[in-house]
C-alpha positions in Angstrom: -75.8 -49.5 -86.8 -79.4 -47.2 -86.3 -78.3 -44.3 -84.1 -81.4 -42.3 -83.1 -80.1 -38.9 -81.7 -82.8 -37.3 -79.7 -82.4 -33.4 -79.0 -85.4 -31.0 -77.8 -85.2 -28.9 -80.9 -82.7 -29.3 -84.0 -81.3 -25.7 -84.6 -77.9 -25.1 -86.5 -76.1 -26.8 -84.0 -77.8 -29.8 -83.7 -78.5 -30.1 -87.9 -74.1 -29.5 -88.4 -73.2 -32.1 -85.8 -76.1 -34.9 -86.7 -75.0 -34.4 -90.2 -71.5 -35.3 -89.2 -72.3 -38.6 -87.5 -74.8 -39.3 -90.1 -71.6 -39.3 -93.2 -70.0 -42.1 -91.2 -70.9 -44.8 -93.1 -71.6 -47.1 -89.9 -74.1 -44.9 -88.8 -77.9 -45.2 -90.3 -78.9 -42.2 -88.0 -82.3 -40.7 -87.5 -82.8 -37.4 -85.5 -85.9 -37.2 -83.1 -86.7 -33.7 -82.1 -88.9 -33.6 -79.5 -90.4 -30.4 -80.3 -91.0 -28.4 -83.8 -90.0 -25.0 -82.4 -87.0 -24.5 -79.8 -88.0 -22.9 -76.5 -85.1 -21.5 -75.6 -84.2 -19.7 -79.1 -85.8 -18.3 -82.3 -83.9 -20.1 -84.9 -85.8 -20.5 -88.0 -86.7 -23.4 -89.2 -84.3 -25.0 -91.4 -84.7 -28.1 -93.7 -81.4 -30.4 -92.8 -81.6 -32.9 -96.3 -78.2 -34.9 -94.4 -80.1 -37.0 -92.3 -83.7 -38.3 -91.7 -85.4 -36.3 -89.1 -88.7 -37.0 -87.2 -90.4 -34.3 -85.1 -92.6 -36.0 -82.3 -95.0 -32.5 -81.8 -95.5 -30.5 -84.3 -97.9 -28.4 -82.8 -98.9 -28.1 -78.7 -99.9 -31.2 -77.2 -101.0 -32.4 -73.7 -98.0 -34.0 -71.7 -99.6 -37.6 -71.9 -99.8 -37.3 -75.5 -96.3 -36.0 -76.0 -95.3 -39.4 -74.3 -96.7 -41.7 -76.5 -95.7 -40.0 -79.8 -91.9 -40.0 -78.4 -92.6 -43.7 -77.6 -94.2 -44.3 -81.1 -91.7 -42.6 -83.1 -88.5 -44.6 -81.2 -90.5 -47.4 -82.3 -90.5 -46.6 -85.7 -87.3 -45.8 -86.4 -86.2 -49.6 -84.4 -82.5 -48.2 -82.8 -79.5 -50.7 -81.9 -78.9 -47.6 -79.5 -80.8 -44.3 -78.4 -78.5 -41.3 -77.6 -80.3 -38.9 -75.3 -79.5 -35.5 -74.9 -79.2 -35.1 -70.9 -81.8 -35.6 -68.4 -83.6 -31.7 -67.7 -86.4 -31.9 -70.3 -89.3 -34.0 -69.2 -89.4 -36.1 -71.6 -85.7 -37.3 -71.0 -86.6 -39.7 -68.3 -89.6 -41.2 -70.9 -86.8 -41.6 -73.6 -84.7 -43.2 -71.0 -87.7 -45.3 -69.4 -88.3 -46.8 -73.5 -84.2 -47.6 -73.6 -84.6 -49.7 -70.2 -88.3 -51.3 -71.0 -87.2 -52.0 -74.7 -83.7 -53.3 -74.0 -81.7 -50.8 -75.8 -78.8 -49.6 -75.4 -78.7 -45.8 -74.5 -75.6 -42.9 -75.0 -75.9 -39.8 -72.6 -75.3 -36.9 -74.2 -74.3 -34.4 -71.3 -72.3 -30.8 -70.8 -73.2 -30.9 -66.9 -70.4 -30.7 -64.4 -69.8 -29.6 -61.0 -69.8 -26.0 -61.9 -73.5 -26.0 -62.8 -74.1 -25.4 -58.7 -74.2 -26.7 -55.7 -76.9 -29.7 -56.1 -78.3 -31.4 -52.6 -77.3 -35.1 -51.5 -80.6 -36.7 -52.6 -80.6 -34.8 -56.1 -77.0 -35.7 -56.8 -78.3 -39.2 -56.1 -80.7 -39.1 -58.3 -78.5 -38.2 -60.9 -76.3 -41.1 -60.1 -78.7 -43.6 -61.2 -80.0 -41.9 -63.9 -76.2 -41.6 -65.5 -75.7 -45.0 -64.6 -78.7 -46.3 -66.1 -76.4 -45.8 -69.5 -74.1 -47.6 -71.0 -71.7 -45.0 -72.6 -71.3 -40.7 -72.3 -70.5 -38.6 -74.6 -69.4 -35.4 -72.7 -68.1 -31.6 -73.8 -64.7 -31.6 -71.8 -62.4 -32.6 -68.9 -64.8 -31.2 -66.4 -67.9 -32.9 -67.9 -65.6 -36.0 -67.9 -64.6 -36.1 -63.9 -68.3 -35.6 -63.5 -69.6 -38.8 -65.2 -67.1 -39.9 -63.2 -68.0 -38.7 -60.2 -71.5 -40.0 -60.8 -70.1 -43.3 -60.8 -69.7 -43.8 -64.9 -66.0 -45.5 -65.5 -63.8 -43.7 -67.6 -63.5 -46.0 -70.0 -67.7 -45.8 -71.1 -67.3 -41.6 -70.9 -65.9 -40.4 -75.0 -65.3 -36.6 -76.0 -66.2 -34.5 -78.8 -69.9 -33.3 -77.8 -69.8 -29.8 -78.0 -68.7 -28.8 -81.7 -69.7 -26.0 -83.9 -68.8 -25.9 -87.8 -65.5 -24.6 -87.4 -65.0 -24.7 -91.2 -68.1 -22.7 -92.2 -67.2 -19.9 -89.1 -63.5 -19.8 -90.8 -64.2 -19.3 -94.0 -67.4 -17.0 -93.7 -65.4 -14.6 -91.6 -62.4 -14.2 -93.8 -65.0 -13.5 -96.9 -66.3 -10.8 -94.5 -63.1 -9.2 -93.3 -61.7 -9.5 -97.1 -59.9 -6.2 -95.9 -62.5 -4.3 -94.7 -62.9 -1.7 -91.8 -66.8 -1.3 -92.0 -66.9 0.2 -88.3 -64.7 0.7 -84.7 -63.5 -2.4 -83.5 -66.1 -3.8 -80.8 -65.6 -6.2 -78.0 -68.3 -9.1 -78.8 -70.7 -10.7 -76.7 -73.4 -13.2 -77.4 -75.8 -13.7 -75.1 -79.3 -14.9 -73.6 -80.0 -11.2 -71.6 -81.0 -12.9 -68.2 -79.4 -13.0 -65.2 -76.7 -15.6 -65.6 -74.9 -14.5 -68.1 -73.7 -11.7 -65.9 -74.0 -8.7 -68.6 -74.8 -5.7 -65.9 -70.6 -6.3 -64.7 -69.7 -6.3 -68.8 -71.0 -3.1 -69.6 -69.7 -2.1 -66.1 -66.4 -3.3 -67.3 -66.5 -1.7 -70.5 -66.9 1.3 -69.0 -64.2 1.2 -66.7 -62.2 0.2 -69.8 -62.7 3.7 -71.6 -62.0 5.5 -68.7 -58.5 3.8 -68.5 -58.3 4.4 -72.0 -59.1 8.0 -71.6 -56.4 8.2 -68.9 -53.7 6.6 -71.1 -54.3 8.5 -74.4 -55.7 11.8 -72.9 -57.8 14.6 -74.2 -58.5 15.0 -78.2 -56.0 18.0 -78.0 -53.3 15.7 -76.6 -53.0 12.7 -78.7 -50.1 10.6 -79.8 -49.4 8.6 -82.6 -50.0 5.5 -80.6 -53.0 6.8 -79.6 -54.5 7.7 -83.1 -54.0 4.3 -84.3 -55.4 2.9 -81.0 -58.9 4.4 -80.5 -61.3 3.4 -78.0 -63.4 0.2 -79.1 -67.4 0.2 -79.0 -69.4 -3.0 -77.2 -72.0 -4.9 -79.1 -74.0 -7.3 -77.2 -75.6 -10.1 -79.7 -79.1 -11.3 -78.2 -82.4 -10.5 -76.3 -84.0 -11.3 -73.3 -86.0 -10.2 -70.0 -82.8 -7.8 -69.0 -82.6 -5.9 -72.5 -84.4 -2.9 -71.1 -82.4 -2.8 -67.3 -79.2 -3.0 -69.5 -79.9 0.2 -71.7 -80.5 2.3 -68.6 -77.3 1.2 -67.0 -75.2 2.0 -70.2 -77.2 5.3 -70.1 -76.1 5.4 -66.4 -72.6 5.3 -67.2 -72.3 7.5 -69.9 -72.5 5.4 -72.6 -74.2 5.8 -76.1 -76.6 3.1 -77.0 -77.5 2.0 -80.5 -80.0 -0.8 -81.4 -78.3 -1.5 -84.9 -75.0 -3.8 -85.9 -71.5 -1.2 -85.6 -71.1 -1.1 -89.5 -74.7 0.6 -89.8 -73.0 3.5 -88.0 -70.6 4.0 -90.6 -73.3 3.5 -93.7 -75.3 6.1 -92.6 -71.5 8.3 -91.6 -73.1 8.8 -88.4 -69.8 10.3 -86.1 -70.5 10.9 -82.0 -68.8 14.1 -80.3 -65.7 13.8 -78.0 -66.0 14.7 -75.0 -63.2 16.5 -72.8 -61.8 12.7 -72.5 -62.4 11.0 -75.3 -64.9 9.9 -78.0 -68.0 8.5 -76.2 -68.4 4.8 -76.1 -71.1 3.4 -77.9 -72.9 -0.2 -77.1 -74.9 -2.0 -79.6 -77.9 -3.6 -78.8 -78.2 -5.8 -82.7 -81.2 -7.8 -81.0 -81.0 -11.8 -81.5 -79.4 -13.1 -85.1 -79.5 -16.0 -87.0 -76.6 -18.3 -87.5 -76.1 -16.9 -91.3 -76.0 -13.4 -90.0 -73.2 -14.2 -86.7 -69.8 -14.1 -89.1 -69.8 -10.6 -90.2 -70.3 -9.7 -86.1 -67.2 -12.0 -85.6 -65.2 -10.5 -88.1 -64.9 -7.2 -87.2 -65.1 -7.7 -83.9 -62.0 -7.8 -82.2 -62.2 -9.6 -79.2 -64.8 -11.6 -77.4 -66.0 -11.8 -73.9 -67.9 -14.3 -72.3 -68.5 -13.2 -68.8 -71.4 -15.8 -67.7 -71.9 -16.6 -63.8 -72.6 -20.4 -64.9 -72.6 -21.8 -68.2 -72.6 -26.0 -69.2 -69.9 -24.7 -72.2 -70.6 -22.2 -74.1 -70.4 -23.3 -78.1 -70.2 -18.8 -78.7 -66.7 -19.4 -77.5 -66.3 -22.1 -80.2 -67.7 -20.1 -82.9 -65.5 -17.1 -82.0 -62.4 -19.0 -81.9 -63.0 -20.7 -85.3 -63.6 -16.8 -86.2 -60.0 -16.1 -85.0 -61.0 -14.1 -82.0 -59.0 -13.8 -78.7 -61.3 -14.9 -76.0 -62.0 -13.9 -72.3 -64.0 -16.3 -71.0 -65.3 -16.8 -67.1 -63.7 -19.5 -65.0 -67.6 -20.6 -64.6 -67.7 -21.3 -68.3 -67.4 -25.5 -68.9 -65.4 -24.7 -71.7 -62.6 -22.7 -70.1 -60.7 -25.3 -69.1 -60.3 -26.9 -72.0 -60.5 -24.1 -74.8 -58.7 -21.1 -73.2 -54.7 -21.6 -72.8 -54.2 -17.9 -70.4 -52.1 -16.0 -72.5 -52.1 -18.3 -75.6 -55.4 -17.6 -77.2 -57.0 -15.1 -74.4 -57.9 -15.4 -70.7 -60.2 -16.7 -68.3 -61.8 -14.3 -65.9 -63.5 -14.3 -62.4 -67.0 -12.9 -63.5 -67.6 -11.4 -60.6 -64.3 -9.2 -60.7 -65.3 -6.2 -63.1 -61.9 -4.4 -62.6 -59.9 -8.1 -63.9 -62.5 -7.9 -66.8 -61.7 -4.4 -67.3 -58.0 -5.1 -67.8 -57.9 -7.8 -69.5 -60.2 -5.8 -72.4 -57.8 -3.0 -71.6 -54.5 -5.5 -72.5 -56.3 -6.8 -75.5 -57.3 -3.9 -77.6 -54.6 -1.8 -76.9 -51.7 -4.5 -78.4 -53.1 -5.0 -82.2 -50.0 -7.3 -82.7 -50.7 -9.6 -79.8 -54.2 -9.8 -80.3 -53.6 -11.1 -84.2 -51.4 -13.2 -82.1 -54.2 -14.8 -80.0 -56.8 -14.7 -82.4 -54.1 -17.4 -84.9 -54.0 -19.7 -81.5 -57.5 -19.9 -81.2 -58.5 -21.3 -84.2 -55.4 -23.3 -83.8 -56.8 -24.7 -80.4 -60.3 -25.0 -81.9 -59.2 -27.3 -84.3 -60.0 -30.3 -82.1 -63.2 -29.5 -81.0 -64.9 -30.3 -84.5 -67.8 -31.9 -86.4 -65.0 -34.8 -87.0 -64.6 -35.1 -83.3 -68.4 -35.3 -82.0 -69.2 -38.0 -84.7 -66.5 -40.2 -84.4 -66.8 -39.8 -80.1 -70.5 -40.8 -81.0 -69.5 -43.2 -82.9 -67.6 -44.7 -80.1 -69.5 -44.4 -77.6 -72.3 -46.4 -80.2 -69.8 -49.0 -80.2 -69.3 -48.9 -76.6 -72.9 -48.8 -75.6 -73.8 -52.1 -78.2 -70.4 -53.7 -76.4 -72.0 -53.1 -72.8 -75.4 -54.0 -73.8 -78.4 -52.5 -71.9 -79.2 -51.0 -68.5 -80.9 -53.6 -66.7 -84.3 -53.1 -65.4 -84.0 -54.4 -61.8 -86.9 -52.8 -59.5 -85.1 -49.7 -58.0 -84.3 -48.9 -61.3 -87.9 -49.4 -62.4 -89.3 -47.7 -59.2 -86.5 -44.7 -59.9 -87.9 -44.2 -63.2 -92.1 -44.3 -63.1 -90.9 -41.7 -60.1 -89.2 -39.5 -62.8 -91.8 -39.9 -65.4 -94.4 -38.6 -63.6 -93.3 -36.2 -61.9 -91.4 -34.4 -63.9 
């Protein structure tokens, strides 16, 4: 069966999970990138020698022409099915158009639900047809699942397994980085696009409410217990970059905090120590700057918890890495992975991410219970176990099935009037 998987870009997410639905041996799968460079991230470029994969613009092109080499490569590679990553890049609705036109079966690859926001009557319409205009889903989660089939999809065309990191590759990496080794002060972790969503201002706001119930439970350097000593304060590092980088570092100076721009453990290479103040040792929050995927384990594994406090988020595949890391997690009830990844009180909590003071304790709860928190960090990675590589190629591999079963979308004229619509104005 020739499976071609189209994605916008093919980072380290895309190349692990293609690569897993490419060793089936009933998949002949070709990847179709639609662009060479991501537009979203700045993940080098990496050479995946698992699967073929075809880039349709290498370089900047004109919309029109961008079109015809998507249409030209799908006809190249000749598909039994197409699976389509979602429908928000402009070229979605083209791919989709091809599928219809051609007579090809098509797999939706979505992580929308009704958590993304409130979208009008006509838009939600929209979206119905579009959905319906494949024959199969593969979807993230429960969430993603009611809203195929709230968009009309039965249940039975709608398979699992779509959002998957290398669960393996995070284990193992992080062990061979904590290997016994205290480099730095335990950190709470967060990785992060800085823009608006993902609701960083209330994190470091939390954060900081966090020391100061640390200070008042531990009190000043004079007055320090046993239980104390071997429970300092933790630092904050916040993975990424973005438009908000700079409003961020004057709101942790706001607040007291220290601010580094350098991983924790650089600290402690260059022995750099902070003075206590009357309450404490000062916080510090590290500002690391965007890494690479190769770089991410040795921030999961001395981190020791990690927050993900996002105001709307499709899933959020940093929880996933995290968890295969052996990390508690507090992740917002906004999140399209909370309700299937986070079992409150098993592996970590979920959060309202609007409620700084919840956020606040729940970090509070976490680092001061080193027992409990090695506790929640085992049933993580026991939880993350089904959300694999396994799982997103052999849910691809039935939705393929299902899709070839159904046969194609038929291309009646509100369908075809629907689509030209689409095409051109999008």
């Amino acid at each position: 069966m020739r499976v071609s998987i189209i994605f916008d870009n093919f980072g380290p997410y895309h190349n692990a999970r293609v690569a897993a639905a490419a060793a089936l041996p009933e998949l002949n799968v070709t990847g179709i990138e639609l662009r060479a460079r991501s537009t979203t991230y700045l993940w080098e470029a990496n050479a995946c020698q698992a699967f073929e994969k075809r880039t349709v613009a290498s370089t900047a092109v004109s919309k029109a022409q961008h079109v015809l080499q998507l249409e030209s490569t799908l006809r190249d590679t000749e598909p039994d099915v197409v699976a389509v990553n979602g429908w928000g890049d402009y070229l979605a609705p083209q791919a989709i158009r091809w599928c219809v036109r051609q007579r090809i079966p098509m797999v939706i690859m979505s992580e929308s639900s009704a958590l993304d926001g409130n979208a009008s009557a006509l838009r939600n319409a929209v979206k119905r047809r579009v959905v319906n205009l494949a024959s199969a889903a593969l979807v993230g989660g429960m969430p993603h699942r009611r809203y195929m089939i709230d968009l009309g999809l039965t249940e039975d065309r709608i398979f699992n397994g779509y959002n998957a990191v290398d669960n393996d590759w995070f284990s193992a990496r992080t062990a061979a980085e904590r290997n016994g080794k205290t480099p730095c002060r335990l950190y709470f972790l967060a990785s992060n696009r800085f823009v608006e969503r993902k609701n960083l201002p209330r994190l470091v706001e939390a954060y900081a409410s966090y020391l100061e119930t640390h200070r008042a439970r531990t009190g000043t350097p004079d007055d320090r217990s046993a239980e104390t000593k071997s429970n300092p304060c933790w630092d904050l590092c916040l993975l990424g970059d973005g438009p908000l980088k700079p409003m961020l570092i004057v709101l942790c100076e706001k607040l007291g905090l220290h601010v580094q721009h350098n991983a924790p453990w650089d600290d402690a290479a260059r022995q750099v120590s902070y003075p206590e103040t009357n309450s404490g040792t000062l916080g510090t929050v590290y500002f690391p700057g965007f890494q690479q995927v190769d770089a991410l384990p040795k921030f999961y594994a001395h981190a020791g918890c990690f927050v993900h406090p996002s105001l709307r988020e499709p899933w959020g595949l940093v929880v996933n890495e995290a968890m295969a890391s052996g990390l508690p997690v507090l992740v917002s009830n906004r999140c399209g992975c909370a309700m299937d990844l986070v079992r409150e009180g098993i592996n970590g909590y979920t959060l309202d991410p609007t409620n700084v003071d919840q956020m606040s304790r729940r970090m509070h709860e976490i680092a001061f219970d080193a027992q409990r928190r090695i506790e929640l960090g085992k049933a993580s990675r026991e939880l993350i176990s089904g959300f694999s590589l396994t799982a997103f190629a052999t849910g691809l591999r039935s939705a393929c099935l299902k899709s070839i079963a159904i046969g194609p979308a038929k291309l009646t004229l509100a369908n075809s009037f629907l689509l030209e619509t689409l095409c051109r104005f999008r």
